[in-house]
FILUM-744183 format. One line per field, with one value per atom (N, C-alpha, C): residue number from 0; residue in one letter; x, y negated, z negated. Coordinates in steps of 0.001 Angstrom, whole numbers. Atoms other than C-alpha are relative to their C-alpha. Example, Ala and Ser with C-alpha at 12.3 -4.5 7.8 and 13.67 -1.06 7.14 Angstrom:
num: c(0 / 0 / 0 / 1 / 1 / 1)
residu: c(a / a / a / s / s / s)
u: c(890 / 12300 / 900 / -820 / 13670 / -770)
v: c(1190 / 4500 / -1200 / 1190 / 1060 / -1090)
w: c(0 / -7800 / 0 / 60 / -7140 / -730)
***
This chain:
num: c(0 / 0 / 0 / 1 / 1 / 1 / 2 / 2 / 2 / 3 / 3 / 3 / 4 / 4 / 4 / 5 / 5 / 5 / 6 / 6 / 6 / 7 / 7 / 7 / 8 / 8 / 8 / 9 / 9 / 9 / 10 / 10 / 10 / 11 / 11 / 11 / 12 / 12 / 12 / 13 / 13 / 13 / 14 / 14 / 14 / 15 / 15 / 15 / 16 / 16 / 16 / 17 / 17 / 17 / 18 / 18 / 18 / 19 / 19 / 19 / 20 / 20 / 20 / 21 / 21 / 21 / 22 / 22 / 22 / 23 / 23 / 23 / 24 / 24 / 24 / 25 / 25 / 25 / 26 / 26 / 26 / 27 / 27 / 27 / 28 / 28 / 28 / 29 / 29 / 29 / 30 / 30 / 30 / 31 / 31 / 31 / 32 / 32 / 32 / 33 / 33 / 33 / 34 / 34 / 34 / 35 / 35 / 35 / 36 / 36 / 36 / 37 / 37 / 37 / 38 / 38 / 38 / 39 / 39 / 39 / 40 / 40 / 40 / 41 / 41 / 41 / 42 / 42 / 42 / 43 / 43 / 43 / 44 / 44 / 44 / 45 / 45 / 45 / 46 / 46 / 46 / 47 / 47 / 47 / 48 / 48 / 48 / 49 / 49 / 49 / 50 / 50 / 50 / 51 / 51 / 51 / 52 / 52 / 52 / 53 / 53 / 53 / 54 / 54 / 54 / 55 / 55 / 55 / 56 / 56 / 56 / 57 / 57 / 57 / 58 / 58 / 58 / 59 / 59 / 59 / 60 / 60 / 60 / 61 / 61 / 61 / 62 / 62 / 62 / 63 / 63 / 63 / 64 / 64 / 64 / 65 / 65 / 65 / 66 / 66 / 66 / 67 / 67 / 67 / 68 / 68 / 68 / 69 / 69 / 69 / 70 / 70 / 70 / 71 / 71 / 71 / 72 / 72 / 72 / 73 / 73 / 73 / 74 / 74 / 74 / 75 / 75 / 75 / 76 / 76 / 76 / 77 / 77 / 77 / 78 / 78 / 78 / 79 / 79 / 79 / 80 / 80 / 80 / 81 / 81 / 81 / 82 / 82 / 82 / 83 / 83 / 83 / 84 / 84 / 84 / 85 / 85 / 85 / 86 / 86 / 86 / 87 / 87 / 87 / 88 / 88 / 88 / 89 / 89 / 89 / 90 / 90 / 90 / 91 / 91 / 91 / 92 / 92 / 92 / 93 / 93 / 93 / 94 / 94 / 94 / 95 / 95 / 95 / 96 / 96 / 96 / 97 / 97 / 97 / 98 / 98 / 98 / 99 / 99 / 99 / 100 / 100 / 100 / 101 / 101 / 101 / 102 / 102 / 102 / 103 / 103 / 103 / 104 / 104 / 104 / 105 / 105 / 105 / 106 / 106 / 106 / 107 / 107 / 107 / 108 / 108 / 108 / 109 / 109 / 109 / 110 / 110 / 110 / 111 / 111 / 111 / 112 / 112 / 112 / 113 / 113 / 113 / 114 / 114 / 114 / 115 / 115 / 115 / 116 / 116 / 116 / 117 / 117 / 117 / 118 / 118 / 118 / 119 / 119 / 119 / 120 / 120 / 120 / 121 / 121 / 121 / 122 / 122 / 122 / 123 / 123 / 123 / 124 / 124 / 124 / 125 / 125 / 125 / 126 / 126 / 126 / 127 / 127 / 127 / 128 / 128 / 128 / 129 / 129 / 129 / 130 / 130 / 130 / 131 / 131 / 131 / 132 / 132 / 132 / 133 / 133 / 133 / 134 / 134 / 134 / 135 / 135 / 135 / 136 / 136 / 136 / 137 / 137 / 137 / 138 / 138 / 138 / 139 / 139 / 139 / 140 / 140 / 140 / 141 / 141 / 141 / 142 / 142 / 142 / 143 / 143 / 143 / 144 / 144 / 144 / 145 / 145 / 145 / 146 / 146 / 146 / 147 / 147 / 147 / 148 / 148 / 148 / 149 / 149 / 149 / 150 / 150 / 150 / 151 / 151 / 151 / 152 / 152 / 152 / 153 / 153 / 153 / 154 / 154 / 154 / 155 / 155 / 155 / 156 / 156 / 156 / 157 / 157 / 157 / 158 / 158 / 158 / 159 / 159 / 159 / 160 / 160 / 160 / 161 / 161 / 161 / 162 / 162 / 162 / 163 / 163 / 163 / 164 / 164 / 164 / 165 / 165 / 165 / 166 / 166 / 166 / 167 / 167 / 167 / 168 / 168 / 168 / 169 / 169 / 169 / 170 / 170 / 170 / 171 / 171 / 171 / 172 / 172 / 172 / 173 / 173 / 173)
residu: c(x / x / x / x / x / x / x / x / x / x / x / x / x / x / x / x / x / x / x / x / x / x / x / x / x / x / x / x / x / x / x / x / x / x / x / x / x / x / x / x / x / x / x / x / x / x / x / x / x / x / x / x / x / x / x / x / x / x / x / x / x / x / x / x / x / x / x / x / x / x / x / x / x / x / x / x / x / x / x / x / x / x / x / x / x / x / x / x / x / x / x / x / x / x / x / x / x / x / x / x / x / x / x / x / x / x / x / x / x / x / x / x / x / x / x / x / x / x / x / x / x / x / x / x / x / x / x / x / x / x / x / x / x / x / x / x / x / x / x / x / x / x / x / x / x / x / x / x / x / x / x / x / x / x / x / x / x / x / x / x / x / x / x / x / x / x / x / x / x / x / x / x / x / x / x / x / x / x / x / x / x / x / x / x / x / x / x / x / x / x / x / x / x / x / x / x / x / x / x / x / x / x / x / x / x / x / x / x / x / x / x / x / x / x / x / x / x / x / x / x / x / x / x / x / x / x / x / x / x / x / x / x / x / x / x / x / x / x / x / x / x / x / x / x / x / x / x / x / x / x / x / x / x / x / x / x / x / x / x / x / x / x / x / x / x / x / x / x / x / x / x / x / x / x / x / x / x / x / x / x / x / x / x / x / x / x / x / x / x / x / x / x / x / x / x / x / x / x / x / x / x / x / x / x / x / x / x / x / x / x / x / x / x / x / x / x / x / x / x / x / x / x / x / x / x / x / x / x / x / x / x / x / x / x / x / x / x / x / x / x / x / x / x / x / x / x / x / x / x / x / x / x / x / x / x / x / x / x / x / x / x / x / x / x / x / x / x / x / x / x / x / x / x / x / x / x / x / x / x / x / x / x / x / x / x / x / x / x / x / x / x / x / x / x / x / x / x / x / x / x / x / x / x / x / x / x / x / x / x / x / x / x / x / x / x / x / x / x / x / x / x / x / x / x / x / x / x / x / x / x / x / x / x / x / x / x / x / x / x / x / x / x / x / x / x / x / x / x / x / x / x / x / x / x / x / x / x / x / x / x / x / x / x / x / x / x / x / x / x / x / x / x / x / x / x / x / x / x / x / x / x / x / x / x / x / x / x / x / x / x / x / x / x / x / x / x / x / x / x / x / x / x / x / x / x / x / x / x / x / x / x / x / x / x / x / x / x / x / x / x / x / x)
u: c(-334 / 2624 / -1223 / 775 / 453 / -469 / 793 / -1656 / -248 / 552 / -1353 / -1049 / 998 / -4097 / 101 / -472 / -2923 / -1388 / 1384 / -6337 / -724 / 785 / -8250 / 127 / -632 / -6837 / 362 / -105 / -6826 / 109 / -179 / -6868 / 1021 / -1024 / -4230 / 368 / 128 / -4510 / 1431 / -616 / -1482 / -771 / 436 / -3183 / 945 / -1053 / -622 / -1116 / 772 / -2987 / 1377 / -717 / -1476 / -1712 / 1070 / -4278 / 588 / 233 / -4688 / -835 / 1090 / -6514 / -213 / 574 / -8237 / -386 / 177 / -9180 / 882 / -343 / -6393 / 1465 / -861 / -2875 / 1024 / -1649 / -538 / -809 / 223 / -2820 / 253 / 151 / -2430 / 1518 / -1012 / 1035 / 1180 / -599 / 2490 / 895 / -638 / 4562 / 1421 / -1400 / 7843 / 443 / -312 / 9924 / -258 / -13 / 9110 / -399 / -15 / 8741 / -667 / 471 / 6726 / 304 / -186 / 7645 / -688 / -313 / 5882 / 528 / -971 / 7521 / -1154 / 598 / 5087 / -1547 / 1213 / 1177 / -428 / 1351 / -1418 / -934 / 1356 / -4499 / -333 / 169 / -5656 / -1779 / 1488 / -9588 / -1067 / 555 / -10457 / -908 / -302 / -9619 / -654 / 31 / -10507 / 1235 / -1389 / -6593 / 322 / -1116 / -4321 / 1189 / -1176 / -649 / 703 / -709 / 1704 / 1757 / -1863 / 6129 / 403 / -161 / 7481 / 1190 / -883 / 10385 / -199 / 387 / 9946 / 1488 / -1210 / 12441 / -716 / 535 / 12562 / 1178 / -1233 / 14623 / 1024 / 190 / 14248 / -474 / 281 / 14111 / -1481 / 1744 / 10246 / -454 / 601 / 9463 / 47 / 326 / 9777 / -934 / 1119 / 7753 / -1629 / 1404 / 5185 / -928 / 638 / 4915 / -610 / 1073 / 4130 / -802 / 1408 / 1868 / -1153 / 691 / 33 / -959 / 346 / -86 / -975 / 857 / -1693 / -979 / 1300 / -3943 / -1281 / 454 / -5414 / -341 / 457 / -5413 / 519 / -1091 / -2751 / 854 / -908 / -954 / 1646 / -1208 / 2785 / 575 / 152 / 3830 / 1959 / -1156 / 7383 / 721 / 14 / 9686 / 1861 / -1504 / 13758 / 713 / -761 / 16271 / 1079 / -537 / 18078 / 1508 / -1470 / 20958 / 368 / -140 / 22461 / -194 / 314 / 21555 / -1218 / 878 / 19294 / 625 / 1431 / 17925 / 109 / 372 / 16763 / -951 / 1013 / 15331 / -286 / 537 / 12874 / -235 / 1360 / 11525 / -937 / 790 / 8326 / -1273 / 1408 / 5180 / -767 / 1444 / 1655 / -832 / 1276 / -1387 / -1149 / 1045 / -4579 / -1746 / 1362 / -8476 / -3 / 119 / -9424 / -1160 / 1390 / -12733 / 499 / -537 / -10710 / 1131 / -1257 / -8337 / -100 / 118 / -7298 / 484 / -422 / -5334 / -960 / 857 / -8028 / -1041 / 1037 / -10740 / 480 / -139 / -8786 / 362 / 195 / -8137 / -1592 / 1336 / -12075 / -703 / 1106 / -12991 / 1032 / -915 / -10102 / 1622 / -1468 / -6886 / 873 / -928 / -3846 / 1004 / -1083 / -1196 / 1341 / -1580 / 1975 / 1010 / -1212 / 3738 / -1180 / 566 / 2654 / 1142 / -688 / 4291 / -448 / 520 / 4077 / 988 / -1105 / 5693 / -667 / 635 / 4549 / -1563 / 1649 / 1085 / -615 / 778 / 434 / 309 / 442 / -490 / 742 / 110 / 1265 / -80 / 540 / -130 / 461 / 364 / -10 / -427 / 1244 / -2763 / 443 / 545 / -3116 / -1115 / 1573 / -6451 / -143 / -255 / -7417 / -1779 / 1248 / -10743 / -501 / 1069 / -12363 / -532 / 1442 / -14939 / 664 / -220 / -13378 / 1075 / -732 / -10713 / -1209 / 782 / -13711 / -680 / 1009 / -15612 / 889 / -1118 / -12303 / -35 / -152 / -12084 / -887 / 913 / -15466 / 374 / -269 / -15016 / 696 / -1145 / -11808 / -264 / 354 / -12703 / -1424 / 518 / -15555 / 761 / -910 / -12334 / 1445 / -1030 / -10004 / -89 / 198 / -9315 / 1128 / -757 / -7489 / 622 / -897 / -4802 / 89 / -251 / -4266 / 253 / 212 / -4974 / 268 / -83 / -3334 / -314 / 494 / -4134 / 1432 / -464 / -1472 / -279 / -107 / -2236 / 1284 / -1477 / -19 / -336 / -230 / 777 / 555 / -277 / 960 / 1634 / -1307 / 4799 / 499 / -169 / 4888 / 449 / 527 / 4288 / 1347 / -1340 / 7020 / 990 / -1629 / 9973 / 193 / -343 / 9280 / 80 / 494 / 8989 / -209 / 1366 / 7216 / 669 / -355 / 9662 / 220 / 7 / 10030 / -1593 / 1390 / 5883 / -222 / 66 / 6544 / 50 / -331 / 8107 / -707 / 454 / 5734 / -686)
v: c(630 / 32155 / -7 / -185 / 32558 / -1598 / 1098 / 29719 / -6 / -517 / 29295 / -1134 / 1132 / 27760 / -485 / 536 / 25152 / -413 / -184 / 25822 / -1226 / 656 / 24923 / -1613 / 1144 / 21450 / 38 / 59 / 20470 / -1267 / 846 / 17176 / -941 / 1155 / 14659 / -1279 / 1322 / 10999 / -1052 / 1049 / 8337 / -1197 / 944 / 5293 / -1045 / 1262 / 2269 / -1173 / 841 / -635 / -1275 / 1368 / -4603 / -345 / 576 / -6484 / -856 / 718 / -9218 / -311 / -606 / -8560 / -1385 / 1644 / -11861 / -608 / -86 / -10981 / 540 / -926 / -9800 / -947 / 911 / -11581 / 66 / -408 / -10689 / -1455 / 741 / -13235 / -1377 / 1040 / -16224 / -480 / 499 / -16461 / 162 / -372 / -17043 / -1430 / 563 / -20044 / -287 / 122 / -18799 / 1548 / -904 / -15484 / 1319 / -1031 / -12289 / 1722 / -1229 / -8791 / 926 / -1168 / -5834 / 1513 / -1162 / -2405 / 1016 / -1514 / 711 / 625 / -1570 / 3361 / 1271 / -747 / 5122 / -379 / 164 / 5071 / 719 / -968 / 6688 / -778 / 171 / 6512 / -273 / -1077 / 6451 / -270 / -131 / 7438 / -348 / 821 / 6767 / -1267 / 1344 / 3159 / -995 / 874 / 2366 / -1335 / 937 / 1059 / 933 / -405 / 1595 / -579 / 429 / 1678 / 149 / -764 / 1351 / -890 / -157 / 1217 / -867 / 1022 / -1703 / -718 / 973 / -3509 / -1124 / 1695 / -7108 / -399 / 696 / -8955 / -1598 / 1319 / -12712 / -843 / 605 / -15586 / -771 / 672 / -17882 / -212 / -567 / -18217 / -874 / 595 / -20632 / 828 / -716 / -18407 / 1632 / -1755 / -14982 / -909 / 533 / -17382 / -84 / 101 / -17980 / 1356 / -1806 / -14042 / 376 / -317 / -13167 / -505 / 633 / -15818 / -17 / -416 / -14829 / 1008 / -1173 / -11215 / -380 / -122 / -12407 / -996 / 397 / -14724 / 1007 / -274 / -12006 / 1430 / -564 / -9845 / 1165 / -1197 / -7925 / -290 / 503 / -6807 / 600 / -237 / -6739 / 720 / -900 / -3707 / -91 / 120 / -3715 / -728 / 668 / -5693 / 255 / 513 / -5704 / -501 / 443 / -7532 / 1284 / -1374 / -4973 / -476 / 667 / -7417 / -1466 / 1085 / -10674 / -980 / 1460 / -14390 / 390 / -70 / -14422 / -70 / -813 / -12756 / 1065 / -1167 / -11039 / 1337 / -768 / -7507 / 203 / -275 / -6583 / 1083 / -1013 / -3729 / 144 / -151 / -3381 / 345 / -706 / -1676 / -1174 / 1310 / -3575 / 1174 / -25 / -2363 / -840 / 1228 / -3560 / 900 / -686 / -2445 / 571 / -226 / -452 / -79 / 860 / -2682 / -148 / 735 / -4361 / 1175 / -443 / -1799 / 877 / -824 / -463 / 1038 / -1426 / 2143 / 1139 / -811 / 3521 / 62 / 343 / 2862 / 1331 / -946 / 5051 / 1311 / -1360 / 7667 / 505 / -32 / 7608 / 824 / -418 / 8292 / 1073 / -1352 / 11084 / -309 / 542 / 9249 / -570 / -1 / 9476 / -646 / 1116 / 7202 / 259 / 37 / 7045 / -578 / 1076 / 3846 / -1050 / 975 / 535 / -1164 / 1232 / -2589 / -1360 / 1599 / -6576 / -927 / 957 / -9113 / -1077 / 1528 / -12907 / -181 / 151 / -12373 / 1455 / -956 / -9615 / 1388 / -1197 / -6099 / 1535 / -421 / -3422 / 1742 / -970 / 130 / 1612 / -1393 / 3973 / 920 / -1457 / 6461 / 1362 / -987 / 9946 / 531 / -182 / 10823 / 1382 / -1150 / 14586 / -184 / -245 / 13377 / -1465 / 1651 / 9616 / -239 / 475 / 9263 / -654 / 927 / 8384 / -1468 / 1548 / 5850 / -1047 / 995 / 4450 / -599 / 597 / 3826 / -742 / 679 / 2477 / -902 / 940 / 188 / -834 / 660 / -1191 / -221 / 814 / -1436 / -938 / 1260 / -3107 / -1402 / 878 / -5480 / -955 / 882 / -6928 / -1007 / 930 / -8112 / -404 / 796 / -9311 / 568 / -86 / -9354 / 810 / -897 / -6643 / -383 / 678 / -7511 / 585 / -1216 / -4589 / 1336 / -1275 / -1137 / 1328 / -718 / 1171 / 1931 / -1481 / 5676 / 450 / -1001 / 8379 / 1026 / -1238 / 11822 / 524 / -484 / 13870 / 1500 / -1908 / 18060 / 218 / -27 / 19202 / 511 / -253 / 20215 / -1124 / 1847 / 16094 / 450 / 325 / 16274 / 1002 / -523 / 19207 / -803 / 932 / 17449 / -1030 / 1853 / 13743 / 81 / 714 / 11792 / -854 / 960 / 9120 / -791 / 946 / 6875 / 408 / -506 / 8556 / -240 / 257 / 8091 / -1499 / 1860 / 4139 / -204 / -64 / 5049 / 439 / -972 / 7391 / -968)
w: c(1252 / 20486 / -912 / 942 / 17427 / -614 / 237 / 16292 / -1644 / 1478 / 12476 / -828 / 767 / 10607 / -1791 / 961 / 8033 / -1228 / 1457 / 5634 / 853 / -581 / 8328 / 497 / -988 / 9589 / 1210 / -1362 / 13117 / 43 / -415 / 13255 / -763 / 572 / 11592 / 737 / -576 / 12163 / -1081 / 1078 / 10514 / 909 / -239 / 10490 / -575 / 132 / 10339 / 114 / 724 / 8670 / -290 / 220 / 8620 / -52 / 686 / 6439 / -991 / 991 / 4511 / -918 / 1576 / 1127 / -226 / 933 / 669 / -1383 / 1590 / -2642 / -464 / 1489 / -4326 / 272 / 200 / -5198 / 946 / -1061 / -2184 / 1138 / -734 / 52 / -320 / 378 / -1976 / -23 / 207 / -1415 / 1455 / -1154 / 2232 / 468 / -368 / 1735 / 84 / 705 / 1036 / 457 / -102 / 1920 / -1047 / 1305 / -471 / 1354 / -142 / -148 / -964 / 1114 / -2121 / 271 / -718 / -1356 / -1583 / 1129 / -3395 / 263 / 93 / -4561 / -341 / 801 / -6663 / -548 / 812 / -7714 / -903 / 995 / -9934 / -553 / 260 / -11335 / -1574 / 1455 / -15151 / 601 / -319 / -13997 / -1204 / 893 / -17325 / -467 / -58 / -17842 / 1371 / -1237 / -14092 / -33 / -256 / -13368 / 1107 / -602 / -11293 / 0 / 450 / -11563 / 1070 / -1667 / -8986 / -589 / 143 / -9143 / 1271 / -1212 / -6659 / -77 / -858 / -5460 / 462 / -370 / -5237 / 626 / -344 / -3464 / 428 / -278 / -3765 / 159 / -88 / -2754 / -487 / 907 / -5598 / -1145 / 2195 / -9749 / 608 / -239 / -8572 / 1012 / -537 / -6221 / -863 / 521 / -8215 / -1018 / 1006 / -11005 / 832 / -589 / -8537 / 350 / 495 / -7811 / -1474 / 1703 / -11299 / -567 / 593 / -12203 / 826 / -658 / -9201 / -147 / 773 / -10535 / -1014 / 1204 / -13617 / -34 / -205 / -12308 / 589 / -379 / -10802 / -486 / 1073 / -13910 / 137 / -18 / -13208 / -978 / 685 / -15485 / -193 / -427 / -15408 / -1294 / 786 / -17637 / -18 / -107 / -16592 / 831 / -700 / -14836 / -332 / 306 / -14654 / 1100 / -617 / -12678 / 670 / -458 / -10239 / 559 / -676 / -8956 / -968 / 434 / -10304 / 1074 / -1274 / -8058 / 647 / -606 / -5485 / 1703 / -16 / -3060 / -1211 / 1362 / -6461 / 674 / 307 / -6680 / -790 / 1302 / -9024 / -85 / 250 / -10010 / -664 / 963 / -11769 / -199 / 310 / -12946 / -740 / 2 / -12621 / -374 / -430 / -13342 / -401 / -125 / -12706 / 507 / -49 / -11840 / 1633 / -1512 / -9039 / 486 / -306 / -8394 / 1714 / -1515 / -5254 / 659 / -652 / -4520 / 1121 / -1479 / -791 / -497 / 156 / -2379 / -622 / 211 / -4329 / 720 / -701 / -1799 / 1259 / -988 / 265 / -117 / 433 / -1794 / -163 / 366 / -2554 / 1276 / -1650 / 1521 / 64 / -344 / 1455 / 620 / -757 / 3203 / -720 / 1381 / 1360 / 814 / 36 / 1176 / 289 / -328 / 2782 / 176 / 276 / 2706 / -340 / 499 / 1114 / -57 / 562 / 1161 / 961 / -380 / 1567 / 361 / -362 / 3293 / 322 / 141 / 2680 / 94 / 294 / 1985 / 871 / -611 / 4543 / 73 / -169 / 4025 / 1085 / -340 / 4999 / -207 / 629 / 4700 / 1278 / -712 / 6355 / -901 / 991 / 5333 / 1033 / -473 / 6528 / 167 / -153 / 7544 / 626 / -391 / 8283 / 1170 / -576 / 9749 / 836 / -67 / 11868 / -720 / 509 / 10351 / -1502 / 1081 / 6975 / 392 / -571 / 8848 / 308 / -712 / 10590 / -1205 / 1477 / 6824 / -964 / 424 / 5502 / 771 / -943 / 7717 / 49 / 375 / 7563 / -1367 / 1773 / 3759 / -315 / 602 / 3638 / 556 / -930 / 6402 / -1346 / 1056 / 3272 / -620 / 1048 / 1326 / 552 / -424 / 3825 / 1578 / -1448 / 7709 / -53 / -693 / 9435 / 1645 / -1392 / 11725 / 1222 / -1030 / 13323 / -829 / 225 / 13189 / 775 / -850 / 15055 / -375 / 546 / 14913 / 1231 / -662 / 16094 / -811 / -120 / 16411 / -529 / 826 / 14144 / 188 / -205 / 14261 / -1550 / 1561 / 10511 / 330 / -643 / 12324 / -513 / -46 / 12267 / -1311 / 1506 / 8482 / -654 / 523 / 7677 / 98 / -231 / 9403 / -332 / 479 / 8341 / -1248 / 1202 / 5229 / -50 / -116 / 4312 / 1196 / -698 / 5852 / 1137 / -1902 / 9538 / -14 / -500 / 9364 / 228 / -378 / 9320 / 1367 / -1411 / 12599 / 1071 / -1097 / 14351 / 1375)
***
């Protein structure tokens, strides 16, 4: 069998990351049921922002108030926002941005490990990167660990094979 080389890659790591960002507005809020799910990021490199597309789900008209004034205590800013159902449990959808001083997503695009799921559930963190190399997981990891504790961190070995047949959401699973 022939051995094909995917531009030189051999190694592929998903790193499945549960953290709590002490500094940033998802920690300050773990007394009540919610949900964040991204969909979508980017960058403006410019500006130093970042923008990211999300799914809020909440249970209550004071609890989705307490989400957003969270957001903007923390100088985020809420760009869009619409109601996706009528009552509650409400979904939201809506575009934030905000600086990427504190941010894991850009912090981890920065060491090379790209992003493959993101979302939050009652304050805590949950993340999967792709990493083509250790050494940048292992410097991520130290970094983030400055601005909040890491719960758990688990690594599987992936086959760029892995990476054809899935999508993001079969990598939640691996």
């Amino acid at each position: 069998m022939k051995v094909i080389n995917y531009f030189g890659v051999r190694n592929l790591t998903l790193l499945d990351l549960v953290y709590v960002h002490e500094v940033d507005w998802t920690a300050n809020i773990t007394d009540f049921d919610w949900s964040y799910r991204v969909t979508q990021t980017g960058f403006d490199y410019s500006k130093g922002e970042v923008i990211e597309i999300a799914t809020l789900r909440i249970g209550r008209k004071d609890n989705l108030r307490h989400v957003l004034n969270s957001l903007r205590r923390h100088n985020i800013d809420i760009i869009y926002s619409m109601s996706i159902n009528p009552g509650y449990p409400k979904y939201v959808k809506v575009i934030v941005k905000g600086s990427i001083d504190l941010s894991t997503r850009f912090l981890a695009q920065e060491l090379g490990l790209l992003e493959i799921y993101a979302y939050y559930i009652n304050g805590v963190e949950h993340w999967g990167f792709l990493a083509f190399d250790r050494e940048s997981i292992d410097q991520f990891l130290k970094q983030i660990a400055n601005y909040g504790k890491v719960i758990n961190a688990s690594l599987k070995a992936l086959r760029v094979e892995d990476l054809i047949t899935a999508n993001a959401r079969d990598l939640m699973f691996f």
